[in-house]
C-alpha positions in Angstrom: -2.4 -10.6 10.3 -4.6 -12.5 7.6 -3.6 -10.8 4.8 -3.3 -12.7 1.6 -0.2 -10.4 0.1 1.4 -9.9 3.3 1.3 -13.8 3.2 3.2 -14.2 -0.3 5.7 -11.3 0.4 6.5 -13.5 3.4 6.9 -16.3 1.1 4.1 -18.5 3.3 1.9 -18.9 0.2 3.5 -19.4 -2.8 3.4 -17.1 -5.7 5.0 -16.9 -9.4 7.2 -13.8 -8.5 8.3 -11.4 -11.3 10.3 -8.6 -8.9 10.8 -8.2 -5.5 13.5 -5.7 -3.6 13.5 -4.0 -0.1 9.9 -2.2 -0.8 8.1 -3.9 -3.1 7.1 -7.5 -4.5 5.5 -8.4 -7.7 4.3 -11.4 -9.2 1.3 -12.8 -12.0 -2.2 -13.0 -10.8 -3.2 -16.4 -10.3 -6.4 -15.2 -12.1 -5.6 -13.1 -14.9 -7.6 -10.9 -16.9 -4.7 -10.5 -19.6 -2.4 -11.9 -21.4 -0.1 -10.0 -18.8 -1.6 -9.7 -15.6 0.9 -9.0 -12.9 0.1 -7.5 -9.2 2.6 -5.1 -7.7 2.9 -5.1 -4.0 4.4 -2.5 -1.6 5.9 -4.8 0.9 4.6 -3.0 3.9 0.7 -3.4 4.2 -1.1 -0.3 3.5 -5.1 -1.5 3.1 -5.5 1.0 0.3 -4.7 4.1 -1.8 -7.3 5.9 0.8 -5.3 4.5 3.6 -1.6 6.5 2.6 0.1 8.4 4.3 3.3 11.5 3.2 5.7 8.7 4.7 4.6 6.0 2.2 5.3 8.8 -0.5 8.5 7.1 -1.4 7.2 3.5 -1.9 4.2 5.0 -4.4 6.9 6.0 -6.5 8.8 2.8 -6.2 5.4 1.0 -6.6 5.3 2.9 -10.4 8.6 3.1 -11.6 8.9 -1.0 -10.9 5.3 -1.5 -12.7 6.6 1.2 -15.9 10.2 -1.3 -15.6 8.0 -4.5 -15.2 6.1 -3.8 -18.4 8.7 -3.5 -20.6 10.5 -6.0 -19.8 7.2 -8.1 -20.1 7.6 -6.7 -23.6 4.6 -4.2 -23.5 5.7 -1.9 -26.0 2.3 -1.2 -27.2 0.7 0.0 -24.1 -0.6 -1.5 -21.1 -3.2 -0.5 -18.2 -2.2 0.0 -14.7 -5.5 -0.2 -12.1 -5.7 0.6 -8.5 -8.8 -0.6 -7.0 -9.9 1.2 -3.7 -12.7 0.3 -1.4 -15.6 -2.0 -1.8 -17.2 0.5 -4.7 -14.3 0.6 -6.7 -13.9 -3.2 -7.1 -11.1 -4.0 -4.3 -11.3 -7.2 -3.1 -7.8 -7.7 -1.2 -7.3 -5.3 1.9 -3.4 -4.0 1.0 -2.6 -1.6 -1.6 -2.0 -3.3 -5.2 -1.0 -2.4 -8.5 -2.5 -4.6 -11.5 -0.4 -4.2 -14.5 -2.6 -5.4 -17.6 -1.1 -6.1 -21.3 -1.0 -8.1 -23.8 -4.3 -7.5 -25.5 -6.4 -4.2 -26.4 -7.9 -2.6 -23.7 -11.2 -0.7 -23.9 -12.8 2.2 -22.7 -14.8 2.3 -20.0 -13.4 -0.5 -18.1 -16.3 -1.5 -16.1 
């Protein structure tokens, strides 16, 4: 597979890694739009949100509660933005389901 993510999970492509257990692997965006900008992973590749099934149910809510434990201790008390991109329309540009956890700054309505 030429995935990017599945890639770094593997640990063939290095990354700055933040968390990682038996589902899910985060680490900062080599890019970021943030102060904070980390990418939360589900270890298994799923393309997209659009792409989930009832048995990845369990990694969703693995994917959330380690973003929600991520952020604080990033120390984003005062908020933060979490963003799933899906599809070309809705600005994804890697092909496995990510998380991008955004803080550090104000955040603004509409996003774009």
């Amino acid at each position: 597979m030429d995935c990017i993510f599945c890639k770094i999970v593997a640990g063939e492509i290095p990354s700055k890694k933040v968390h990682e257990d038996e589902l899910v692997y985060a680490f900062h965006d080599i890019h970021p739009m943030a102060p904070a900008h980390i990418l939360v992973v589900p270890k298994k590749h799923v393309p997209s949100l659009a792409h989930v099934v009832a048995a990845d149910e369990g990694v969703l809510g693995r994917l959330l509660a380690t973003t929600a434990r991520i952020a604080e201790e990033q120390g984003l008390s005062q908020g933060y933005r979490v963003v799933i991109s899906t599809g070309p329309q809705g600005g994804q540009t890697v092909d496995h389901l990510h998380l991008h956890l955004l803080g550090g700054r104000q955040m603004h309505w509409p996003p774009g």
